[in-house]
C-alpha positions, -999 to 999 in steps of 0.1 A, spaced: -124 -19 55 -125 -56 45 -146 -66 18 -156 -102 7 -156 -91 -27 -124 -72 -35 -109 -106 -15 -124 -131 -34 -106 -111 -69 -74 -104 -47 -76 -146 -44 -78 -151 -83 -118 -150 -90 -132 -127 -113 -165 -120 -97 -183 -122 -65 -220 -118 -55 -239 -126 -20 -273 -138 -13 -294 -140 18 -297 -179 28 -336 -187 19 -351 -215 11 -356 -217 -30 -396 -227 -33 -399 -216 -72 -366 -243 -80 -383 -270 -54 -414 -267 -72 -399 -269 -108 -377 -296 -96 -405 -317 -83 -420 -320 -116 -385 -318 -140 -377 -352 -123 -412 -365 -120 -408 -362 -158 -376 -383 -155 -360 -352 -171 -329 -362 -151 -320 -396 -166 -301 -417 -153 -287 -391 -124 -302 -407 -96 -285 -385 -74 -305 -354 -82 -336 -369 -67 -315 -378 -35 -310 -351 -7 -337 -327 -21 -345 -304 8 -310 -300 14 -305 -289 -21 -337 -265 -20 -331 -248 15 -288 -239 24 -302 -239 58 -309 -274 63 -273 -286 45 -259 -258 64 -270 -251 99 -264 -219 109 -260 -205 70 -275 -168 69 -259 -158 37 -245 -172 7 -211 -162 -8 -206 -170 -48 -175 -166 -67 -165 -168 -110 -138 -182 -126 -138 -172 -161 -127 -204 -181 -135 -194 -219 -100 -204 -235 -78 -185 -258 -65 -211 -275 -94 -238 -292 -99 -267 -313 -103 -272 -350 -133 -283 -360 -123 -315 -379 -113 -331 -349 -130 -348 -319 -145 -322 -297 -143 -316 -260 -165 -287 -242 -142 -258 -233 -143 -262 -197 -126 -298 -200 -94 -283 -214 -71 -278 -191 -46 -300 -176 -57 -298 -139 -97 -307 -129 -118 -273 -127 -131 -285 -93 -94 -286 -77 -87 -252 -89 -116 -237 -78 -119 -257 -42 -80 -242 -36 -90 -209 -42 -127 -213 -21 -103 -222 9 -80 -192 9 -108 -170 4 -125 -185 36 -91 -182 55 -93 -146 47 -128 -141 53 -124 -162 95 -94 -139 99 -115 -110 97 -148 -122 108 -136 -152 130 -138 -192 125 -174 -189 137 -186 -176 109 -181 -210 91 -194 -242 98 -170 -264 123 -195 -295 119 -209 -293 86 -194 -292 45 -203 -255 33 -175 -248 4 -192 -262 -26 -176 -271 -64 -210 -285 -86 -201 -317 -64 -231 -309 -37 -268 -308 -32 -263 -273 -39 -284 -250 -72 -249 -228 -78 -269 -213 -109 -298 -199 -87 -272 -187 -60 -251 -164 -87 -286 -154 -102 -296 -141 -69 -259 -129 -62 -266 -105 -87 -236 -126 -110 -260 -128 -141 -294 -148 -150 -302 -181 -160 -303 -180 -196 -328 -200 -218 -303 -227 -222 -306 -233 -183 -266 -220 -179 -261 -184 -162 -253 -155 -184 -227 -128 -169 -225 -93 -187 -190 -94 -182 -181 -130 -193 -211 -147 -211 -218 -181 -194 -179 -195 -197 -175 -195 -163 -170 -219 -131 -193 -212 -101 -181 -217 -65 -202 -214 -32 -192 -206 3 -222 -205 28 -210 -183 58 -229 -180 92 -229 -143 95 -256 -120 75 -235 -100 47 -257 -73 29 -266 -91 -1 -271 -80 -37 -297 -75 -58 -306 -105 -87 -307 -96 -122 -340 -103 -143 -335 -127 -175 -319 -102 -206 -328 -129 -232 -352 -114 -244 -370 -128 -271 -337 -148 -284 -340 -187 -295 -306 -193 -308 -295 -216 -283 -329 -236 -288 -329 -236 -324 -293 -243 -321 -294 -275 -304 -290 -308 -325 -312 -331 -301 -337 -307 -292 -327 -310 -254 -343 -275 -248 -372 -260 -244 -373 -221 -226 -356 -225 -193 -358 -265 -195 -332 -290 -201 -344 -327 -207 -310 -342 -196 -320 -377 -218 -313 -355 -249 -286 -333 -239 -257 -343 -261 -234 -335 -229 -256 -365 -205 -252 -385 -235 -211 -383 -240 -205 -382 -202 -232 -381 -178 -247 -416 -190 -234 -450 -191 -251 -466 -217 -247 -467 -253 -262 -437 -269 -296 -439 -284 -295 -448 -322 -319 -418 -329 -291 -394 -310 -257 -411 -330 -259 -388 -361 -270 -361 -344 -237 -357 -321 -222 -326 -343 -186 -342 -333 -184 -336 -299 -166 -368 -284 -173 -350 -245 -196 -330 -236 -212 -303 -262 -208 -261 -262 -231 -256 -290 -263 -242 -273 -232 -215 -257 -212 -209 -286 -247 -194 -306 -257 -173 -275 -247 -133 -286 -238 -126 -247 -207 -151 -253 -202 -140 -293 -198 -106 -280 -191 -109 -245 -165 -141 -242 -133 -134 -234 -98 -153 -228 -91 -160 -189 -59 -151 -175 -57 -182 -151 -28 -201 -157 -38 -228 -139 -66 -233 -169 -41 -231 -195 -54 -258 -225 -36 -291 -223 -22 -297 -256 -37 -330 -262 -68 -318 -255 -69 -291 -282 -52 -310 -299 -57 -350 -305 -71 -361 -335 -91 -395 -341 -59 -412 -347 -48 -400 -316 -76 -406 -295 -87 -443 -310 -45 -458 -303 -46 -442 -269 -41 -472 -245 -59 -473 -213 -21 -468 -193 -17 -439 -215 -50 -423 -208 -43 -424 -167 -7 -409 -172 -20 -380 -196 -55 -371 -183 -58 -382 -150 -59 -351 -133 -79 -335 -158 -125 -330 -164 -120 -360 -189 -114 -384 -162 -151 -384 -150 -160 -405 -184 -129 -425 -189 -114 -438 -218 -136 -464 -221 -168 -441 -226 -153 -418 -248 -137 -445 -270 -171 -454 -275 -183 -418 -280 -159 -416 -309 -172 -447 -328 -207 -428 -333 -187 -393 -347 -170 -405 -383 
């Protein structure tokens, strides 16, 4: 008997979940007034498409039920401390969002053969990398993948919240699972943690977040944010690195196509500061660093010594 599931780990993901299609009224709400609050910065785009992003049946037509797949990414091997650092899902040498997209497509190639090409969209995009109108958190929460954590990232019991998401929105109703309720508890750690104060429970104001600040934005970080950075040249892993589902749960992944890029791991300021622009494109092109550019994180690193 064919199962979505077992194919998506046969592919090279290491967990699957499915959701009924339904439009998301609690995150509409909560969005309305997270960006009325301008919690979003400068990331225009989130206010765009918004009933798309709230309802898979309006981006997708025809969408009755929503695959999602995990790609553990926590890395085996990471950086000293001394030296610039870059969040652990920037390591490798190839762009998360290639890897995962390549292994989205051979799972929905499996999943036409046995079902048919009708049960994906001809017309319309519906394989999704975080590059889409699209709440991937919310769709592995109600996959039954885990909960949204206090630090707004979903929490697996399996693999902590070190992990890729990936969404496939089919046409054909799949039994879906059932969503796991919040096991945070009364933990703060990754509140108390957090050097800007970015979070509050089960909010992120983006303006603080020391990741929007070393990527997401464009202009100069905030005087009041500059000592505050903790070293992180690109985006930040503090609020996760606290969190006891990760201390006890994180484990190595096995996918060699996330294997850490040595000068990742392991450029120092040195290194990063004499790095010429033609340098930067033949080293890091293909890799999550690219999305800021040299320029931006040359100017991230003047704000860490």
């Amino acid at each position: 008997m064919f199962s979505i599931k077992e194919t998506a780990l046969s592919v090279g993901f290491d967990a699957c979940g499915i959701a009924k299609a339904e439009e998301l009224i609690e995150d509409a709400s909560f969005m309305k007034n997270w960006l009325s609050e301008g919690c979003n910065g400068e990331m225009s785009y989130l206010e765009r498409n918004f009933e798309k992003r709230i309802n898979p049946q309006i981006l997708v037509p025809g969408c009755k039920s929503v695959v999602v797949v995990l790609l553990n990414y926590f890395p085996e091997q990471k950086q000293l401390q001394s030296i610039p650092q870059i969040a652990k899902y920037a390591y490798s040498a190839i762009d998360y969002h290639t890897v995962i997209k390549s292994k989205l497509i051979e799972l929905e190639y499996e999943i036409c053969k046995y079902y048919g090409s009708d049960c994906a969209s001809q017309t319309h995009q519906h394989l999704f990398v975080d590059s889409a109108p699209v709440l991937e958190r919310r769709w592995a929460e109600r996959a039954g993948l885990g909960w949204i954590g206090k630090n707004t990232q979903l929490i697996n019991t399996q693999f902590g919240s070190y992990t890729f998401i990936g969404v496939l929105m089919l046409n054909i109703e799949i039994e879906a699972d059932k969503s796991i309720s919040s096991r945070c508890g009364t933990c703060t750690k990754c509140i108390d943690a957090c050097p800007t104060q970015a979070l509050s429970e089960n909010k992120l104001d983006a303006r603080r977040c020391i990741s929007y600040l070393t990527i997401e934005s464009r202009n100069e970080i905030p005087d009041k944010f500059r000592e505050k950075l903790s070293n992180c040249a690109f985006g930040c892993d503090i609020c996760a690195d606290i969190c006891p589902w990760n201390v006890k749960y994180s484990k190595p992944n096995s996918h060699s196509e996330l294997k850490p890029l040595p000068e990742i791991v392991n450029y120092d300021f040195n290194s990063w500061e004499n790095l010429s622009d033609e340098n930067f494109k033949l080293s890091f092109k293909q890799t999550a660093l690219n999305r800021a550019g040299i320029t931006k994180l040359k100017q991230n690193f003047k704000y860490l010594k």
